[in-house]
N, CA, C, O and CB atoms as a CASP TS submission, in Angstrom:
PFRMAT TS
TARGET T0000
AUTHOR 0000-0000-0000
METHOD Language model
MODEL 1
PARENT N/A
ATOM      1  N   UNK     1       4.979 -19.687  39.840  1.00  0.00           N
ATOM      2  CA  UNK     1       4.130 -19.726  38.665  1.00  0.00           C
ATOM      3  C   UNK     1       4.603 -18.679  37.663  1.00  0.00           C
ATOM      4  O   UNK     1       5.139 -17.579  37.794  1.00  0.00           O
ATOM      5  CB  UNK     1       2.652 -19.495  39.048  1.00  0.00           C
ATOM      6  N   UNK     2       4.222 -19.400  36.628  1.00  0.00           N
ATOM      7  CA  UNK     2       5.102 -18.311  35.339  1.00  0.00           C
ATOM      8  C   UNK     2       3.813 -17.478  34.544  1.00  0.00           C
ATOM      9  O   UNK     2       2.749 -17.933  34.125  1.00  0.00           O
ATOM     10  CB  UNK     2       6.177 -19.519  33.791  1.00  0.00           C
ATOM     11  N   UNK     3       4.217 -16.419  34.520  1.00  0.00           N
ATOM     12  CA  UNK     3       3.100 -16.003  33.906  1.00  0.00           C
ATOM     13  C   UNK     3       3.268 -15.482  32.105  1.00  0.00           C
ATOM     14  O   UNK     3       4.001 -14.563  31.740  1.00  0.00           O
ATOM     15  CB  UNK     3       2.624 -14.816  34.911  1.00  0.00           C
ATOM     16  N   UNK     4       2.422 -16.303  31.207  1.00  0.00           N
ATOM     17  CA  UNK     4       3.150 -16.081  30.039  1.00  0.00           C
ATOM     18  C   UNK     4       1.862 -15.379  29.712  1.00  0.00           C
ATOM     19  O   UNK     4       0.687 -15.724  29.833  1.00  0.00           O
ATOM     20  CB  UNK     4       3.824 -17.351  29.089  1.00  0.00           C
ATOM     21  N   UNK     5       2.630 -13.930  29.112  1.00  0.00           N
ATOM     22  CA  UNK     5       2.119 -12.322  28.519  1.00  0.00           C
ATOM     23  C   UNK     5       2.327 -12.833  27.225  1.00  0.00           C
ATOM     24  O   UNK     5       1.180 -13.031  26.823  1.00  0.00           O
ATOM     25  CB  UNK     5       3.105 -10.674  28.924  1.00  0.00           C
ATOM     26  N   UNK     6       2.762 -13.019  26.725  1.00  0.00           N
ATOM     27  CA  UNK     6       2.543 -13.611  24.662  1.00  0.00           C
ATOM     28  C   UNK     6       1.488 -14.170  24.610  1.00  0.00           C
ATOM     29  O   UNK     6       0.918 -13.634  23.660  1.00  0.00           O
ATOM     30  CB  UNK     6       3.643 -14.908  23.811  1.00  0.00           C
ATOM     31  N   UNK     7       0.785 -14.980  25.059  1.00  0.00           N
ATOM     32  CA  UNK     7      -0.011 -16.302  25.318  1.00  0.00           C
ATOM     33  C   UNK     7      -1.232 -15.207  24.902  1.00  0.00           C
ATOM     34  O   UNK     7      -1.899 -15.156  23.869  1.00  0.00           O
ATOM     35  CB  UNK     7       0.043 -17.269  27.139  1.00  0.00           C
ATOM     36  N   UNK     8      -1.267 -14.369  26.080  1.00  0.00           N
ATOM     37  CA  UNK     8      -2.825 -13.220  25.674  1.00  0.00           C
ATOM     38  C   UNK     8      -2.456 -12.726  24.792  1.00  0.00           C
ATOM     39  O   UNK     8      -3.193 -12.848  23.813  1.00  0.00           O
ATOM     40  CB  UNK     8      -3.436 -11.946  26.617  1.00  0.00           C
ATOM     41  N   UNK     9      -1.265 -11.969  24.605  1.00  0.00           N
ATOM     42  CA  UNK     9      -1.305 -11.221  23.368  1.00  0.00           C
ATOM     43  C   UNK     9      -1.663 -12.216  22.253  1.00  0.00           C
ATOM     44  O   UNK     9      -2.567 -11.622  21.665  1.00  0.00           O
ATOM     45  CB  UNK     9       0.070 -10.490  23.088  1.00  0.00           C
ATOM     46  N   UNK    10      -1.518 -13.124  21.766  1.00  0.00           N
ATOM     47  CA  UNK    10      -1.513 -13.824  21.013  1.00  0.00           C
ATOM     48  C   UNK    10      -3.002 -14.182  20.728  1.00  0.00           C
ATOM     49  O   UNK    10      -3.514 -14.343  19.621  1.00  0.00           O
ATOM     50  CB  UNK    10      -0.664 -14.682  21.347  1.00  0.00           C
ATOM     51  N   UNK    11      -3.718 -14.293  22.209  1.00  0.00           N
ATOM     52  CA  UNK    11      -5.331 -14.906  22.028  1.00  0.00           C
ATOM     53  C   UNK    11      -6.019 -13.643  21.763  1.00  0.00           C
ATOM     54  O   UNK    11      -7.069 -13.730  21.127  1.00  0.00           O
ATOM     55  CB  UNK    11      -6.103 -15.761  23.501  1.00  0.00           C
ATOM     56  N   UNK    12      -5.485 -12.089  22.260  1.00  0.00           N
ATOM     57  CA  UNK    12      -6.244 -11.302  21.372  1.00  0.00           C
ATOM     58  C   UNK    12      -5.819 -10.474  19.861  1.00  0.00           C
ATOM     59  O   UNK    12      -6.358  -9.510  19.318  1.00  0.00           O
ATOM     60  CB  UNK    12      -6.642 -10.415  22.246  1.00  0.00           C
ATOM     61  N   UNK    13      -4.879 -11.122  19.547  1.00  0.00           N
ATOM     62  CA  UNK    13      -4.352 -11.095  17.633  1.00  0.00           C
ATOM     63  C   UNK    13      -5.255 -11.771  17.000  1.00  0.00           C
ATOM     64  O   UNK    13      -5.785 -11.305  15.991  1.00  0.00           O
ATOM     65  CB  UNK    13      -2.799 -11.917  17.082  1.00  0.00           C
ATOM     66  N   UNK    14      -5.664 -13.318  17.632  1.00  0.00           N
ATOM     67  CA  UNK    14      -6.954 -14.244  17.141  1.00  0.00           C
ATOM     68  C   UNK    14      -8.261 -13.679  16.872  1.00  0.00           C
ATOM     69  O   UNK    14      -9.011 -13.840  15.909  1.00  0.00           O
ATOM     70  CB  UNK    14      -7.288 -15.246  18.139  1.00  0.00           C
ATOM     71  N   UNK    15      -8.405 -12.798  18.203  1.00  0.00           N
ATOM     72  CA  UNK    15      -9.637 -12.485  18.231  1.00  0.00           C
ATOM     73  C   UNK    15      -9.915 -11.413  17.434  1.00  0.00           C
ATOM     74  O   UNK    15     -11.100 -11.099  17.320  1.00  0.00           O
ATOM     75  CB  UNK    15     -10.023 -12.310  19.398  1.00  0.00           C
ATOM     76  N   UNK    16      -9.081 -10.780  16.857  1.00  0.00           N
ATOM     77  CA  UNK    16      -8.661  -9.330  15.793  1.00  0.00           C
ATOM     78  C   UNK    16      -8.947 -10.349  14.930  1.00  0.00           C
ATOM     79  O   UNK    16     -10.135 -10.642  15.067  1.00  0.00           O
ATOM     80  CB  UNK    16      -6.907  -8.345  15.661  1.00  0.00           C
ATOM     81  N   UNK    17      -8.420 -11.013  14.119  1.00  0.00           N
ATOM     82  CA  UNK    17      -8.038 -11.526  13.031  1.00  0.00           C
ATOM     83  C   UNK    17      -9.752 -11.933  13.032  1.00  0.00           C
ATOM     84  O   UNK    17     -10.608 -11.363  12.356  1.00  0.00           O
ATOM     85  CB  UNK    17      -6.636 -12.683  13.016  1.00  0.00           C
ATOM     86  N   UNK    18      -9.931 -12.863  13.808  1.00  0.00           N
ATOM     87  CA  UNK    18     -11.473 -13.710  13.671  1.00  0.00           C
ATOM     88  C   UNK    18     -12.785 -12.249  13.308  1.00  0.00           C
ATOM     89  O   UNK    18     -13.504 -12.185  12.311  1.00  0.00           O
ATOM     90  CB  UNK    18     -11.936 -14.758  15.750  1.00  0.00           C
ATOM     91  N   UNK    19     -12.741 -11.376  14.319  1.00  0.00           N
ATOM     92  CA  UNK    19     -13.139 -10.490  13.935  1.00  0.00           C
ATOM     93  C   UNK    19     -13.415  -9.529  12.580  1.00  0.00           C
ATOM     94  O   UNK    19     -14.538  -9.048  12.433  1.00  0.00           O
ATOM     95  CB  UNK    19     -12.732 -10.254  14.530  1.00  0.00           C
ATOM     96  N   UNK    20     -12.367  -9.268  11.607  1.00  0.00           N
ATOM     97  CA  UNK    20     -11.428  -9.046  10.752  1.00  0.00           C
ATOM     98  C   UNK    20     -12.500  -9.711   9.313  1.00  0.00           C
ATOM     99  O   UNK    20     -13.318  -9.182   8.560  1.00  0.00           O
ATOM    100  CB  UNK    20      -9.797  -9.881  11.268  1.00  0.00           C
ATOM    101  N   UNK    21     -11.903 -11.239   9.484  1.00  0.00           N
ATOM    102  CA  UNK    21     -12.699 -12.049   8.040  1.00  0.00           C
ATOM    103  C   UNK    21     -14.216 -12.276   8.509  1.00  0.00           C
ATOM    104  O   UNK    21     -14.623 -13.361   8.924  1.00  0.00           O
ATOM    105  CB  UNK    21     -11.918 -13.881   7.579  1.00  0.00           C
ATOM    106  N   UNK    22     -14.597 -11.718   8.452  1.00  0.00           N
ATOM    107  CA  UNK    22     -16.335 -11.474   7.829  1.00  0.00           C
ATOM    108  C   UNK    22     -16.326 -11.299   6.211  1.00  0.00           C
ATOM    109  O   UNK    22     -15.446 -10.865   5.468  1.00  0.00           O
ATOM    110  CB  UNK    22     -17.160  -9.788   8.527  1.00  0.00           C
ATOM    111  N   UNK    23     -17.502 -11.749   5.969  1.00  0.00           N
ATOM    112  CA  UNK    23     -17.846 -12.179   4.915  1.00  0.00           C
ATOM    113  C   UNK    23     -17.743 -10.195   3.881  1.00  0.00           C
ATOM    114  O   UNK    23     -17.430  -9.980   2.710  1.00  0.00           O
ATOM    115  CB  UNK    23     -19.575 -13.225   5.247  1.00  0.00           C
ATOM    116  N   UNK    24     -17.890  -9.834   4.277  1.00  0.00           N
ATOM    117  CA  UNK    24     -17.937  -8.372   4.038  1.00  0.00           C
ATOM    118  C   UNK    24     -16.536  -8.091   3.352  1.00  0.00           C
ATOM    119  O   UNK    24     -16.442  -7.891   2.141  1.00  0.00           O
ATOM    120  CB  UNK    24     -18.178  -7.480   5.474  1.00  0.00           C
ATOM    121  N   UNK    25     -15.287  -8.091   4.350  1.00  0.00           N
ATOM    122  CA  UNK    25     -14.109  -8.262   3.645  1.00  0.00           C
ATOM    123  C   UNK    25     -13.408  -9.097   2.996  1.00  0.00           C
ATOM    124  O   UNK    25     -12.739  -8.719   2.034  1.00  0.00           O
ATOM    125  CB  UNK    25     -13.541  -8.064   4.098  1.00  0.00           C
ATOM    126  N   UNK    26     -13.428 -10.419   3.408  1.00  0.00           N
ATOM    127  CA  UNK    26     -12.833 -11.663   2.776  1.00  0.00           C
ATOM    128  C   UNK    26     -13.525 -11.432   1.032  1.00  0.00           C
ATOM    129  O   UNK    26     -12.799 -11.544   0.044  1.00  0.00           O
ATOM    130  CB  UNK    26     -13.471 -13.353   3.781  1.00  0.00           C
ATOM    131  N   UNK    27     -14.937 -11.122   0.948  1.00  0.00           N
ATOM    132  CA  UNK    27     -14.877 -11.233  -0.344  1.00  0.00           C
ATOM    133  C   UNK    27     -15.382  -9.971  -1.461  1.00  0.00           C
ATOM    134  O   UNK    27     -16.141  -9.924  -2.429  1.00  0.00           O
ATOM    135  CB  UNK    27     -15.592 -12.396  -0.484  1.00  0.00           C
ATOM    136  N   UNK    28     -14.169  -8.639  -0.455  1.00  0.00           N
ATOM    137  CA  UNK    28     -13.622  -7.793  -0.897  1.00  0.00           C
ATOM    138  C   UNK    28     -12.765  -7.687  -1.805  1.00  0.00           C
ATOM    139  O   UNK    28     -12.873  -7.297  -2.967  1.00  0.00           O
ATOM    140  CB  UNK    28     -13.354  -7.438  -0.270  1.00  0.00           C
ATOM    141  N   UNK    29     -11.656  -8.158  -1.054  1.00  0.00           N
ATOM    142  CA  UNK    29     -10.024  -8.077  -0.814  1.00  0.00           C
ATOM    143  C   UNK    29      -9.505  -9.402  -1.609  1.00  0.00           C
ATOM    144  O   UNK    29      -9.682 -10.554  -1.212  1.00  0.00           O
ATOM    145  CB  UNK    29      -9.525  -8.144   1.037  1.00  0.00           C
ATOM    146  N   UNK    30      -8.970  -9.104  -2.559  1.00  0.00           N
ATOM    147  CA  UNK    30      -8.242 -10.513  -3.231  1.00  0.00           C
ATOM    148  C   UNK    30      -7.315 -10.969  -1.991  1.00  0.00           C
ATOM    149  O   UNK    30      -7.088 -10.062  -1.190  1.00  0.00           O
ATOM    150  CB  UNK    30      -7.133 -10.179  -4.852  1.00  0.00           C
ATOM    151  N   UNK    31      -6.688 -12.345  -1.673  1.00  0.00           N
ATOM    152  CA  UNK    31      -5.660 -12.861  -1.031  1.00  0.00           C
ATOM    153  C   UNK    31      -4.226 -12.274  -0.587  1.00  0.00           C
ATOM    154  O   UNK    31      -3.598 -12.363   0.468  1.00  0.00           O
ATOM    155  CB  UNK    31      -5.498 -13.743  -1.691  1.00  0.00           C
ATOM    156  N   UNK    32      -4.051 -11.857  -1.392  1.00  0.00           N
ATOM    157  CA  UNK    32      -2.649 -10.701  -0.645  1.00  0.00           C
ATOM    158  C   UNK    32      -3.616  -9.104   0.211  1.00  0.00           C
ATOM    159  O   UNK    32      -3.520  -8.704   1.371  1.00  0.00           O
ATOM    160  CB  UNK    32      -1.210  -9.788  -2.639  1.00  0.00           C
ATOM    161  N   UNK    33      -4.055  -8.821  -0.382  1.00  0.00           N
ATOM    162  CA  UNK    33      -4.792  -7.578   0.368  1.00  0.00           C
ATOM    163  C   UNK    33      -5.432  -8.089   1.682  1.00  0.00           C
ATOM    164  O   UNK    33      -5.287  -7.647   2.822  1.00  0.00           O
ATOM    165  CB  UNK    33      -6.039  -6.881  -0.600  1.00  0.00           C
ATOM    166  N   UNK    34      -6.169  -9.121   1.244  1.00  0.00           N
ATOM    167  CA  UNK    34      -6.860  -9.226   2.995  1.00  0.00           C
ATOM    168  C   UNK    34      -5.573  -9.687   3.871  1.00  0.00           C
ATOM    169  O   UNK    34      -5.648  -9.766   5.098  1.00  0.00           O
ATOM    170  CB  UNK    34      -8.364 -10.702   3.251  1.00  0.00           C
ATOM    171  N   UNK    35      -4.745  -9.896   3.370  1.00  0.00           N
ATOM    172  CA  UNK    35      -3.717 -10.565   4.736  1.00  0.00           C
ATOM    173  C   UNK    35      -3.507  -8.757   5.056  1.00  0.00           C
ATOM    174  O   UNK    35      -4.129  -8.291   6.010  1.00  0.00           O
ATOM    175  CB  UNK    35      -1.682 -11.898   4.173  1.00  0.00           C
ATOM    176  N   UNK    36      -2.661  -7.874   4.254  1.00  0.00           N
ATOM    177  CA  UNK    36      -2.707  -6.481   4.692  1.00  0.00           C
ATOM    178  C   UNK    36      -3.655  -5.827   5.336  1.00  0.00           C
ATOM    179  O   UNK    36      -3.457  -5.132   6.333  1.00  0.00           O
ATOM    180  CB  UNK    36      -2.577  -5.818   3.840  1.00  0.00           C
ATOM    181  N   UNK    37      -5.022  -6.070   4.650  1.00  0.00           N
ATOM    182  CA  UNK    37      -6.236  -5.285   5.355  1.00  0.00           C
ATOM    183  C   UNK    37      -6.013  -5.939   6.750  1.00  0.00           C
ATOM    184  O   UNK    37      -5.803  -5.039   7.562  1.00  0.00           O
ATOM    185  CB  UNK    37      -7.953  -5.565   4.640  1.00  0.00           C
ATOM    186  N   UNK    38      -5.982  -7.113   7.306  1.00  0.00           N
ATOM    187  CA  UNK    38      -5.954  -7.860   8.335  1.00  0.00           C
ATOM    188  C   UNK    38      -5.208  -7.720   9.504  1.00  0.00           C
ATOM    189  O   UNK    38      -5.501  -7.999  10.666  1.00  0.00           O
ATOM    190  CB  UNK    38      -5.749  -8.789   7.959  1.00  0.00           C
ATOM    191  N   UNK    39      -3.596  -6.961   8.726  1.00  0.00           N
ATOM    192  CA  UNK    39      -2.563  -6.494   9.745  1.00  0.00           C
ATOM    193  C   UNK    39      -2.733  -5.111   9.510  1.00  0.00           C
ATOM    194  O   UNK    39      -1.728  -4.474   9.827  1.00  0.00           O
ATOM    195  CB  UNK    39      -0.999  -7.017   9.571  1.00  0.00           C
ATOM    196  N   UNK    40      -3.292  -4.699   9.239  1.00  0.00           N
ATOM    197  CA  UNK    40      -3.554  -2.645   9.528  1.00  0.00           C
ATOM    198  C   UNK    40      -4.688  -3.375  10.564  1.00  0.00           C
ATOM    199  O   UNK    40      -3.997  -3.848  11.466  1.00  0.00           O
ATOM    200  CB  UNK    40      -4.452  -1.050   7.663  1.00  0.00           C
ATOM    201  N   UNK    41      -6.023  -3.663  10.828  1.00  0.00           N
ATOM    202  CA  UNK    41      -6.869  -3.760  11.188  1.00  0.00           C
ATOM    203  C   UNK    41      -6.335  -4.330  12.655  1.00  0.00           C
ATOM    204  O   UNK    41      -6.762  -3.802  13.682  1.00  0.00           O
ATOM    205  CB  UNK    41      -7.674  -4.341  10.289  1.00  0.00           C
ATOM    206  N   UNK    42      -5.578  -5.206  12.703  1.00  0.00           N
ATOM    207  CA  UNK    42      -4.928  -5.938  13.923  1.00  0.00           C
ATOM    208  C   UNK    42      -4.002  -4.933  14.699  1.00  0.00           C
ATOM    209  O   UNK    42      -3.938  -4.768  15.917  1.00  0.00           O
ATOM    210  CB  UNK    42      -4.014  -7.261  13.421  1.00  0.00           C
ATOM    211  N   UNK    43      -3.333  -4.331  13.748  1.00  0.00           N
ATOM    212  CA  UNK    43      -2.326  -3.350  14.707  1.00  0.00           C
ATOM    213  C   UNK    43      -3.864  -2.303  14.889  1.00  0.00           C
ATOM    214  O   UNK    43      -4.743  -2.707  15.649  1.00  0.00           O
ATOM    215  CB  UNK    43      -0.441  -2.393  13.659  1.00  0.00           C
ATOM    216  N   UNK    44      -4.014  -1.219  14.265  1.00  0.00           N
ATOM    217  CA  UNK    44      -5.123  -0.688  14.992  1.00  0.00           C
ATOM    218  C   UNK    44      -5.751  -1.184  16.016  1.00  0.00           C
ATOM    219  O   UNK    44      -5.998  -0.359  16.896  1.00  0.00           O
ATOM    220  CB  UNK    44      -5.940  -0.513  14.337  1.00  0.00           C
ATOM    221  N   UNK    45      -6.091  -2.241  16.199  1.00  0.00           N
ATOM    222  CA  UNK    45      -6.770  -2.629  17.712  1.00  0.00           C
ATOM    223  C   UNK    45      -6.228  -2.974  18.448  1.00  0.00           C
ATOM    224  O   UNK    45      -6.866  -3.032  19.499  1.00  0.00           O
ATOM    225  CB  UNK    45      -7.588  -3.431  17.913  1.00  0.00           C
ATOM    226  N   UNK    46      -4.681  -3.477  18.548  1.00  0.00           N
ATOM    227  CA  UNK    46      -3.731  -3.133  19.700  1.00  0.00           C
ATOM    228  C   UNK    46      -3.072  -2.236  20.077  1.00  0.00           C
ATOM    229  O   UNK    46      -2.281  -2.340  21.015  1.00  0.00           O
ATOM    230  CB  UNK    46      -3.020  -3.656  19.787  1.00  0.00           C
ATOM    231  N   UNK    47      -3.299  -1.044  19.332  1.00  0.00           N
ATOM    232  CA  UNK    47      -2.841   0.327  19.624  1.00  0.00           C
ATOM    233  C   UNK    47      -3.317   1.090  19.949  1.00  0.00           C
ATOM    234  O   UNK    47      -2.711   1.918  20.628  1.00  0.00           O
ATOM    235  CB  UNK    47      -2.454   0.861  19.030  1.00  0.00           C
ATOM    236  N   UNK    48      -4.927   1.280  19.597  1.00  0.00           N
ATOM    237  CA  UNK    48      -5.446   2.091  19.582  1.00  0.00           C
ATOM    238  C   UNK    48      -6.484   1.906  21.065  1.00  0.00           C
ATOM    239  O   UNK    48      -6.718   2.896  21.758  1.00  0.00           O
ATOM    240  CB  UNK    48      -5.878   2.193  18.225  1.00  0.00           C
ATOM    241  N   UNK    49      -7.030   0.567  21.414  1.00  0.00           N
ATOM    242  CA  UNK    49      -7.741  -0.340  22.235  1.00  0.00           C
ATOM    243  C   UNK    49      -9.068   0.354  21.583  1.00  0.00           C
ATOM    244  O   UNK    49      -9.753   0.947  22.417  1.00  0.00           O
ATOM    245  CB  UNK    49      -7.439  -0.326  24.043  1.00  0.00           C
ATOM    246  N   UNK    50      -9.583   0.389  20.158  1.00  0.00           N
ATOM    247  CA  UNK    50     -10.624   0.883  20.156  1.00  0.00           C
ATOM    248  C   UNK    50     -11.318  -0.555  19.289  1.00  0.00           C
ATOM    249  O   UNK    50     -12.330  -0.508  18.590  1.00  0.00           O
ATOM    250  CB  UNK    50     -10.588   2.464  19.552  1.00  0.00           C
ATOM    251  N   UNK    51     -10.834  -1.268  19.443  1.00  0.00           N
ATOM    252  CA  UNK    51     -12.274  -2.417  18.836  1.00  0.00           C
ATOM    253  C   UNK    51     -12.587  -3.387  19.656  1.00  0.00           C
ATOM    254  O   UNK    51     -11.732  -3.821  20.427  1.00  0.00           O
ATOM    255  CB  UNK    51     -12.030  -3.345  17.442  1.00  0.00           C
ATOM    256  N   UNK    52     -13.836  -3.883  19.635  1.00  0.00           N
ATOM    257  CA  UNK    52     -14.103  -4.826  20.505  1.00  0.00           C
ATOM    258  C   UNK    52     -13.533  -6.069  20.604  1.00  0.00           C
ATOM    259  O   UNK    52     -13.117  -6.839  19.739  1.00  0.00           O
ATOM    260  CB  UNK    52     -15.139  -4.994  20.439  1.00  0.00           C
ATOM    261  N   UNK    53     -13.596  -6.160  22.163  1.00  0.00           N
ATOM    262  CA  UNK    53     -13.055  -7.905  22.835  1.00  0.00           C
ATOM    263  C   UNK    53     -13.796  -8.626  23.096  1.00  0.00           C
ATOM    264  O   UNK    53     -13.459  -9.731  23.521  1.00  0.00           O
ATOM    265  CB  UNK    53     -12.364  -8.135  24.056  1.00  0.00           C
TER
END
């Protein structure tokens, strides 16, 4: 059996991201910024393990 490690990483980038666009920021952030706000916010929570799963 193969065990594919991208697969989670990947389902918790989703769960960052889903997390992430709330109505709070999406209609903050013009369209180029929220994709940035989105990847600071995403790397912070795989680096740091400080936001919720």
């Amino acid at each position: 059996m193969e065990i594919n490690a991208s697969g989670g990483l990947e389902s918790l980038v989703d769960r960052y991201r889903h997390q992430f666009r709330i109505p709070e920021n999406t209609g903050h952030y013009d369209e180029h910024e929220l994709k940035e706000a989105e990847k600071r916010y995403v790397k912070f929570c795989l680096t740091s393990g400080k936001c919720p799963t």
